[in-house]
Each structure stands twice: as structure tokens, then as C-alpha cells.
C-alpha positions as CSV (number, residue, x, y, z in Angstrom):
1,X,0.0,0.0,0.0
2,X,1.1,3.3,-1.1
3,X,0.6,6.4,1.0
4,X,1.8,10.3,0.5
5,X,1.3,12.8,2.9
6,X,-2.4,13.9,1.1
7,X,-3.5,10.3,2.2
8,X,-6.7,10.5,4.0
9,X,-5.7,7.1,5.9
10,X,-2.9,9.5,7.1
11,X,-3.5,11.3,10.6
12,X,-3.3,15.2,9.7
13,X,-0.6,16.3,12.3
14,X,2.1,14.9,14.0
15,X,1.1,14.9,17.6
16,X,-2.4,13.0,15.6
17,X,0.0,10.0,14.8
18,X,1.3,8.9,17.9
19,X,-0.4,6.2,19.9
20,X,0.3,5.9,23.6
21,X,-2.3,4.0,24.8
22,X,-3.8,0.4,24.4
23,X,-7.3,2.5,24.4
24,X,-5.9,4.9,21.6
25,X,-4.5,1.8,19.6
26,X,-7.8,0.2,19.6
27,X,-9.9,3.3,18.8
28,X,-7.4,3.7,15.7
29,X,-7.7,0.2,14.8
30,X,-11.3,-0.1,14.9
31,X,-11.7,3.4,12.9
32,X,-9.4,2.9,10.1
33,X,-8.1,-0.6,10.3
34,X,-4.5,1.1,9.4
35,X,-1.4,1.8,11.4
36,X,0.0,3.3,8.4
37,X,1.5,6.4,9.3
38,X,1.5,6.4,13.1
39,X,4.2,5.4,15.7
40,X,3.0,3.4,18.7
41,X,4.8,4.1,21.4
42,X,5.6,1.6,24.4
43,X,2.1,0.0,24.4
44,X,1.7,-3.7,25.4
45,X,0.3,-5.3,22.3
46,X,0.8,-8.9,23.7
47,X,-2.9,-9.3,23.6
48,X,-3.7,-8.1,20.7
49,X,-1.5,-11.0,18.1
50,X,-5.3,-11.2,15.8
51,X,-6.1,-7.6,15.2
52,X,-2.3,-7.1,14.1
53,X,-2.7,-9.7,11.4
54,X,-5.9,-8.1,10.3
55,X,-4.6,-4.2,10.5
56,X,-2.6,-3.0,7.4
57,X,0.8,-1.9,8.8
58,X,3.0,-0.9,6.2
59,X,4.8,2.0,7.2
60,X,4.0,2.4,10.7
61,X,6.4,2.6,13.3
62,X,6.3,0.3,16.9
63,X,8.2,1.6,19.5
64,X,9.3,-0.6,22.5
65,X,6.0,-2.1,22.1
66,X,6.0,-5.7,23.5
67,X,4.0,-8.5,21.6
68,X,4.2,-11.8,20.8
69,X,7.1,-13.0,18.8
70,X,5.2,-14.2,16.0
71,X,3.0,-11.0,15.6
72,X,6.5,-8.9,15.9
73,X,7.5,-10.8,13.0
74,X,4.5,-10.9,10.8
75,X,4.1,-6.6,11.1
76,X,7.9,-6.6,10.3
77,X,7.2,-8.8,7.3
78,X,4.2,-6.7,6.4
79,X,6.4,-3.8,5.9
80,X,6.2,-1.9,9.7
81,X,9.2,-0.4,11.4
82,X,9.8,-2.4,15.0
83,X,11.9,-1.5,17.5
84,X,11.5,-4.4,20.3
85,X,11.7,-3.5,24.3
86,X,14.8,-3.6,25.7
87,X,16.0,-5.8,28.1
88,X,16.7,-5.2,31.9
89,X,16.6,-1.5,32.3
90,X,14.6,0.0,34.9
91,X,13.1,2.5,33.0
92,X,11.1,2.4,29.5
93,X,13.1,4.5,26.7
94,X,10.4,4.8,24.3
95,X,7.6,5.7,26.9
96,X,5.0,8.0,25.2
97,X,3.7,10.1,28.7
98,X,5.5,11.7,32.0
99,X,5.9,10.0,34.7
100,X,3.9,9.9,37.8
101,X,5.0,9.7,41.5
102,X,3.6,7.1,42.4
103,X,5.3,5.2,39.3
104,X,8.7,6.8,40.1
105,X,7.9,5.6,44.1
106,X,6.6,2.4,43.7
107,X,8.1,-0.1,46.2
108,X,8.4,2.7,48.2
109,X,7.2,1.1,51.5
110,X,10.1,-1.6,51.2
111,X,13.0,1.6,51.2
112,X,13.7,3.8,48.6
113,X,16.4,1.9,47.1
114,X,13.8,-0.4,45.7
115,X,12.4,2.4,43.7
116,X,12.4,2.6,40.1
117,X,13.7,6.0,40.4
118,X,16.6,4.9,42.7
119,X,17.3,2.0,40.3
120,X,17.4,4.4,37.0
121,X,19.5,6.5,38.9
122,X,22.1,3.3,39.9
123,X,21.5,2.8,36.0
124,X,23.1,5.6,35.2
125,X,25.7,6.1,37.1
126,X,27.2,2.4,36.0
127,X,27.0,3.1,32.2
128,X,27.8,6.9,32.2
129,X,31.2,6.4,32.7
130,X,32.1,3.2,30.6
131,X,31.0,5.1,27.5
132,X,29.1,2.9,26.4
133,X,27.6,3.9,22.8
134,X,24.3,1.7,23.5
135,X,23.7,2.8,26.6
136,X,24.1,7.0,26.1
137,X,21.6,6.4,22.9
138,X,19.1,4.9,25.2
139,X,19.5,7.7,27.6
140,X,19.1,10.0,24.4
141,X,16.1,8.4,23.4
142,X,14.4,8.5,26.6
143,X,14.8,12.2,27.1
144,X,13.5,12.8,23.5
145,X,10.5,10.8,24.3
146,X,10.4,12.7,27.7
147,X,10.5,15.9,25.5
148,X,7.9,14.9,23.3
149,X,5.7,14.0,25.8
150,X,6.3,17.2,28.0
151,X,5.4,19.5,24.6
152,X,2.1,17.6,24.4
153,X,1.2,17.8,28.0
154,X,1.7,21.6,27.5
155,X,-0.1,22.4,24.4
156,X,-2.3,25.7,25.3
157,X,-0.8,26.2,28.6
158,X,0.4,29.1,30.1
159,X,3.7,28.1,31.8
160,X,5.2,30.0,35.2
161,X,8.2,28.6,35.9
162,X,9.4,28.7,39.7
163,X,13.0,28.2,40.7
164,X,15.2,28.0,43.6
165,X,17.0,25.8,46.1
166,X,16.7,22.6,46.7
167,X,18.4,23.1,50.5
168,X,14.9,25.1,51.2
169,X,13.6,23.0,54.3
170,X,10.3,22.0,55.3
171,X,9.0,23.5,58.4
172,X,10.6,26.8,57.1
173,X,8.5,30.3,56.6
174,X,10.6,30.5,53.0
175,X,9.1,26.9,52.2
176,X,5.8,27.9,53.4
177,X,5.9,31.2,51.3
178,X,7.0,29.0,48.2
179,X,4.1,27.2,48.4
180,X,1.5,30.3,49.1
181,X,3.5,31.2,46.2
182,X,2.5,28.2,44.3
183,X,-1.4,27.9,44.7
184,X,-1.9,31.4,44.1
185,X,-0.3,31.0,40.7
186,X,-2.5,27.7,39.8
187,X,-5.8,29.3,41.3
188,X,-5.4,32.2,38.6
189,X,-5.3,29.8,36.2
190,X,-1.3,29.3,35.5
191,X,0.5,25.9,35.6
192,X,3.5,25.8,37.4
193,X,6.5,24.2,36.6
194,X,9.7,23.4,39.0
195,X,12.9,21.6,38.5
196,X,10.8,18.4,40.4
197,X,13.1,18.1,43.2
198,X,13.5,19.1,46.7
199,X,13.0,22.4,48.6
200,X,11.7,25.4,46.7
201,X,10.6,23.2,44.2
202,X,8.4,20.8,46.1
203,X,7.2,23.9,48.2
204,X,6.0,25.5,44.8
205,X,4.3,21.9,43.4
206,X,2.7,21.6,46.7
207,X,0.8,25.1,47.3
208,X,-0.1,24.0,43.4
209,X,-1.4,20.7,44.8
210,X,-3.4,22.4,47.1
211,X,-5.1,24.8,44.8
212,X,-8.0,23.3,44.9
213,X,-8.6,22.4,48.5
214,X,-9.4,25.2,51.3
215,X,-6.6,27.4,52.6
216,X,-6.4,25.3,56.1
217,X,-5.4,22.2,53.8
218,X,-2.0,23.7,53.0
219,X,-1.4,25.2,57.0
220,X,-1.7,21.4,58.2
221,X,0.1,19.9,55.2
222,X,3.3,22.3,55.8
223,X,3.0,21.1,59.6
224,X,2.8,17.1,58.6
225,X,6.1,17.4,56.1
226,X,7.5,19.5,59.0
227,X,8.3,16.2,60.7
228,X,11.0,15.2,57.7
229,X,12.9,18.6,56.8
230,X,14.7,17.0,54.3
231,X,15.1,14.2,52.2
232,X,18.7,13.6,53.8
233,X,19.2,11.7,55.9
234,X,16.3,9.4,55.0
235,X,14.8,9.5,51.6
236,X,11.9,6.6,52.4
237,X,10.7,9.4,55.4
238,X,11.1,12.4,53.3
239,X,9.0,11.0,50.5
240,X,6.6,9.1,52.8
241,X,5.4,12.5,54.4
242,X,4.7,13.9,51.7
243,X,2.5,10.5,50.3
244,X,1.1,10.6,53.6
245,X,-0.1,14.1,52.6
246,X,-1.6,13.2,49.7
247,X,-3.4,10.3,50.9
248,X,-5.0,12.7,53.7
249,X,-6.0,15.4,50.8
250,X,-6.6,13.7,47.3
251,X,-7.3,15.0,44.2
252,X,-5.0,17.7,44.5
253,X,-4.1,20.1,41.4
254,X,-2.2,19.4,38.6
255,X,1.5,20.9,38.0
256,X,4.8,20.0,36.2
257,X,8.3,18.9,37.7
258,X,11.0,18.9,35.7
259,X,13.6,16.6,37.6
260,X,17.0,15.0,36.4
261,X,18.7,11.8,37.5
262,X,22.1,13.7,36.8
263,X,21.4,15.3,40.2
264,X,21.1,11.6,42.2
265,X,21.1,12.7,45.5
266,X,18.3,14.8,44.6
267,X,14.9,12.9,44.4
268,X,11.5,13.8,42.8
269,X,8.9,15.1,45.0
270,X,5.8,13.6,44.9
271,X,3.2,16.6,44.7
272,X,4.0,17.5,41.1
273,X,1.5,16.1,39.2
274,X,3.5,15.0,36.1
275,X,6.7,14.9,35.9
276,X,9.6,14.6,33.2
277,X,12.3,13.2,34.5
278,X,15.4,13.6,32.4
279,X,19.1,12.0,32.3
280,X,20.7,14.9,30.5
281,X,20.1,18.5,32.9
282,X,21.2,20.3,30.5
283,X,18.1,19.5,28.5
284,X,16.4,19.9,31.3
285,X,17.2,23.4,32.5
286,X,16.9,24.6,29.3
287,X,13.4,23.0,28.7
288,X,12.1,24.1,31.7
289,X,12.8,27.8,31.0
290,X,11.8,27.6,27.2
291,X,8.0,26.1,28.2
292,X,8.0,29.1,31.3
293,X,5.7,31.2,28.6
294,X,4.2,33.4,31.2
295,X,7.1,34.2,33.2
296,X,9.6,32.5,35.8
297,X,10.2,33.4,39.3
298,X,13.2,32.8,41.2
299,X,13.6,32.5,45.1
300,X,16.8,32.6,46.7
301,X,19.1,30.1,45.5
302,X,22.6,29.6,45.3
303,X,24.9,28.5,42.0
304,X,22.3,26.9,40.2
305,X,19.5,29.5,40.6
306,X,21.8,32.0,39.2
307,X,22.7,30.0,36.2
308,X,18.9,29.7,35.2
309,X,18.5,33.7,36.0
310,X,21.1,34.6,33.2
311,X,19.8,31.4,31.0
312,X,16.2,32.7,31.0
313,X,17.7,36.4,30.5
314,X,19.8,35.3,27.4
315,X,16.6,34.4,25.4
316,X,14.8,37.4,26.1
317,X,18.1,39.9,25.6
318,X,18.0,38.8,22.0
319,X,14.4,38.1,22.0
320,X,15.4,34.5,20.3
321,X,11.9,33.4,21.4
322,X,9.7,36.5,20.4
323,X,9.0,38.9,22.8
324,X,10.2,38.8,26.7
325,X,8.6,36.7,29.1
326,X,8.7,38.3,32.6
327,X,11.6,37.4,35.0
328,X,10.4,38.3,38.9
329,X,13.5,37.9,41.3
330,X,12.1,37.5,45.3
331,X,14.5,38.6,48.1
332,X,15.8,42.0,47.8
333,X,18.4,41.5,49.9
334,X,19.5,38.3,48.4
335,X,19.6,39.3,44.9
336,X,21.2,42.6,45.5
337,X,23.9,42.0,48.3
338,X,24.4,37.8,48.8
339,X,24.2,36.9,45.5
340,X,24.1,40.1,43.4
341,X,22.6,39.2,40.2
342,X,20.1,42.1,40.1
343,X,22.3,44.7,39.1
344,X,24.1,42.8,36.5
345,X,20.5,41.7,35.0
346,X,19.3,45.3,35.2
347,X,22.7,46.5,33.0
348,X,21.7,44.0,30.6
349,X,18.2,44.8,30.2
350,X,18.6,48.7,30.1
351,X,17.3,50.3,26.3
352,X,15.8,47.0,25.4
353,X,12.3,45.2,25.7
354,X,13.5,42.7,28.0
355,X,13.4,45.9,30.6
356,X,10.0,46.4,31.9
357,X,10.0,42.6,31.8
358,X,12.1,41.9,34.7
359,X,10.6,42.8,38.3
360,X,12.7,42.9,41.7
361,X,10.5,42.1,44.8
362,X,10.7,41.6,48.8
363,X,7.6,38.9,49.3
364,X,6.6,35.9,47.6
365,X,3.1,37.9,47.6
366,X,4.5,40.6,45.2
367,X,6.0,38.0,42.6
368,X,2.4,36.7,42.9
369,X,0.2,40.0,42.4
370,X,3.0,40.6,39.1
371,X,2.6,37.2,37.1
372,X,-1.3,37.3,38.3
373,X,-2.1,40.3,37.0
374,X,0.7,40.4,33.8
């Protein structure tokens, strides 16, 4: 069978030709009774060995999609693209959606260790320095599918991008701020996206988590994580308060964590609704500031928050992405005498648009009221 791009068998965008789901593949299936054209990504097919011999599949793609051995050879045969499973690793490479906490957690009861984010991370650190060719392209393929995924989570959105430390504890008025800071930008409507890790990150997923409950939820939920500060010296307690949290108050609201297992000693926290979890950071941080479309906020930090200051100001100095997106720095006295990156960011903006973009402020209340009201 012969297609070209004016096929009407063929989806009509790209995002239209992915499959991600056994529920997707079967809607496709029983619509068109064609593959042709779309990539199915990491979907169990093992049940599903008859309606593969009955679907035309020349030129589709399978990614990572486990089936029977005979049905993998007869779509091969019948002119599809398969690239099997592999393996033994502890993560999927070709997955086609973020990751959840409770998928990055599970097994968490029996120790973190057991974790399938603690076992991508041992992963990693035992292949990234044998240089291994196979093992850095799975890595790269995984955070492409990662990226993918993340882009089609965030079609429409309007992105606010909060950064800081990840030494921020619980039980502290800044952490407690970071997450006022946090539901006030998802009850006007903004998603907010973190690096996905510890400190000012969870704080900022959390007050997003509790958007939709009452403003007593968040008071006791910042006293219950009080009881494990950090997530050293016990990951398994860290984590657990903060699943014990959501247990208490489900159905919380939805925001982004953009996490990295390059940073190990760093976990995921568990309030961020989706999260993309990436072996590379410096895709990462740079994808985490490019989605930021309404604006990113920065709380105190040390080296790392002032790397993604000047990284989100590059963009917007040359306007590489079309017009500025507003940069709000929170701490006067931090960003002006600890850690003085204000004054160096105000040079560079001076006679350009990128200007009346960039906001200094006292109070995580102010960085609020600007990206609210922008």
C-alpha cells in the first residue's frame, strides 16, 4: 500500500499520529483498520497478536512495544518499522507520557532503594562512565521521548516557571511562602512548573497541589512534612510525608516537575502532578525555561538559581523566542547583596524590551500579584 502525505488514511498532524495508549490503539484500529502512518509508542500489544494480522501496517512505526514474537515478525514482514523492548533496564526508553510519583515511588514502602527512580539513577551512574555507545543512545532516546511527551502535556498552557534551592527545608517560613507562592499561581489559572526536586521546588508543586482544597489544607500539610525537613538523611521518610499528605487530601491540582537523575542525591517530589524526568540536565534546564511562557520566578538560591537567571535572560536579551517573558526575582536583599545578580540583570536589560520585563521584589506575595495580573 502506497501512501503520501495527502492520504486520508494518514493522521493530519504529527502529535495525531502517535499512539500511547492500548485504548488509543484500539480506537485507531477499529476506525481505520490502518497503522499506516502512526508510531505506537511503548504499548503492550501482547494481547492483541489477531487484530495485528488483520490491521494494514506498512509504514508504521512500533516503539518498545511488546508483543508476541510471531505478531512482531509478521508486522515486520508486512512492511512496519519495529523497534523491540529492551531488556533489563529500569526505566522504559520509548515511553510516550510523564511519569507519575507514584510510578517513580513504587516499592516505596520496602525503602527507597527499591524504587524505580533509585534504580534508574544506579542505571546511570554504572553506564555513564564506561562510555558505552548503546547505553548514552538509550538515555538520548528517553529524554526525546520525555521531551515529546512534556510539549504535548503543555499544548495551550500558560507556563510560570518557579526556581530556587533545593536546600529550602520544610518547616521553614521561605518553604511555606513557596508554596502560598504556588497555589496562588494555579488558582489564577497558571501551571507551574519546577525543577521536580527538593525544597523550593516541592514547596512550589505543593501550594499548586493544594489549589484546589481550602486554605487550612496547605497550614496542616506544611506542619505534617515539617516532621522530615529534608530528604537527607532518610529519603523513604522524606517521600513518605509527603505521600502521607496526599493520601489525607486527594485530588489535588495538577503541576509540572522537571527533575534530572544527573542530580542523584536529589529525588523527585511527589506533589508535582507530572513529571519529566530527564538524564541529560542540561536538556532539562533549558526546557524548563523555554516552556515558562508566562514568566519565571526565582527565590533565593545559590549556584544553580543564578545560572537559570542569566539562561532565561539570554533568550529574552535577543528576544530568540519572540517577545520577553517576565523574570520576577524575590529577596531583595538576596539578589542585590548575597548573590548580586540584580544589578548585572538590570545593566543588561537597560534600552531594550526585555526591561520592563524583569521585576525585583521583597515577598513571595508581590511575585504573585506581578505574574497574576501580567
Amino acid at each position: 500500500m502506497s501512501t503520501s502525505p495527502s492520504d486520508p488514511a494518514l493522521p493530519s498532524t504529527t502529535s495525531d499520529r502517535e499512539i500511547e495508549t492500548l485504548e488509543e490503539f484500539d480506537e485507531v484500529v477499529a476506525a481505520r483498520r490502518s497503522l499506516t502512518g502512526y508510531r505506537v509508542q511503548a504499548v503492550d500489544l501482547t494481547a492483541r497478536t489477531e487484530v495485528l494480522r488483520e490491521t494494514v501496517v506498512e509504514g508504521s512505526v512500533f516503539l518498545g512495544c511488546p508483543m508476541e514474537q510471531h505478531a512482531a515478525e509478521h508486522v515486520r514482514a508486512a512492511g512496519a518499522l519495529v523497534f523491540p523492548p529492551v531488556p533489563g533496564l529500569p526505566f522504559d526508553p520509548y515511553r510516550g507520557l510523564l511519569y507519575t510519583p507514584d510510578e517513580l515511588f513504587e516499592g516505596l514502602s520496602t525503602g527507597y532503594e527499591a524504587t524505580p527512580d533509585a534504580r534508574a539513577y544506579d542505571w546511570f551512574q554504572r553506564t555513564k562512565a564506561d562510555g558505552d555507545v548503546f547505553a548514552s543512545m538509550l538515555r538520548a532516546v528517553h529524554d526525546d521521548s520525555v521531551s515529546d511527551a512534556l510539549d504535548e502535556l503543555l499544548v495551550g498552557a500558560r507556563v510560570v516557571g518557579v526556581m530556587g534551592g533545593h536546600a529550602m527545608a520544610r518547616g521553614t517560613d521561605a518553604y511555606a511562602g513557596a508554596a502560598r507562592l504556588g497555589r496562588t499561581l494555579a488558582r489564577a489559572g497558571l501551571t507551574v512548573a519546577t525543577g521536580g526536586g527538593p525544597g523550593a521546588m516541592e514547596a512550589a508543586n505543593l501550594g499548586a497541589y493544594a489549589a484546589p482544597h481550602d486554605d487550612a489544607m496547605l497550614d496542616e500539610a506544611l506542619q505534617l512534612l515539617a516532621k522530615a525537613p529534608s530528604f537527607t538523611p532518610s529519603v523513604t521518610d522524606w517521600a513518605g510525608a509527603a505521600f502521607e499528605v496526599r493520601g489525607r487530601w486527594p485530588d489535588g491540582g495538577a503541576s509540572v516537575g522537571i527533575p534530572t537523575w544527573f542530580y542523584g542525591h536529589e529525588p523527585p517530589n511527589a506533589f508535582a502532578s507530572h513529571l519529566a524526568k530527564y538524564f541529560a540536565n542540561a536538556t532539562r534546564e533549558d526546557g524548563l525555561l523555554a516552556r515558562s511562557n508566562a514568566g519565571v520566578v526565582f527565590l533565593p538560591g545559590a549556584a544553580g538559581t543564578v545560572q537559570e537567571i542569566f539562561d532565561n535572560a539570554t533568550p529574552n536579551y535577543y528576544e530568540s523566542r519572540g517577545e520577553p517573558t517576565p523574570m520576577v526575582l524575590v529577596d531583595r536583599t538576596h539578589w542585590t547583596e548575597r548573590l548580586p545578580a540584580w544589578p548585572l540583570l538590570q545593566s543588561l536589560a537597560r534600552g531594550r524590551s526585555m526591561e520592563s520585563r524583569i521585576t525585583l521584589v521583597d515577598t513571595v506575595e508581590e511575585a504573585g500579584e506581578v505574574l497574576t495580573h501580567n
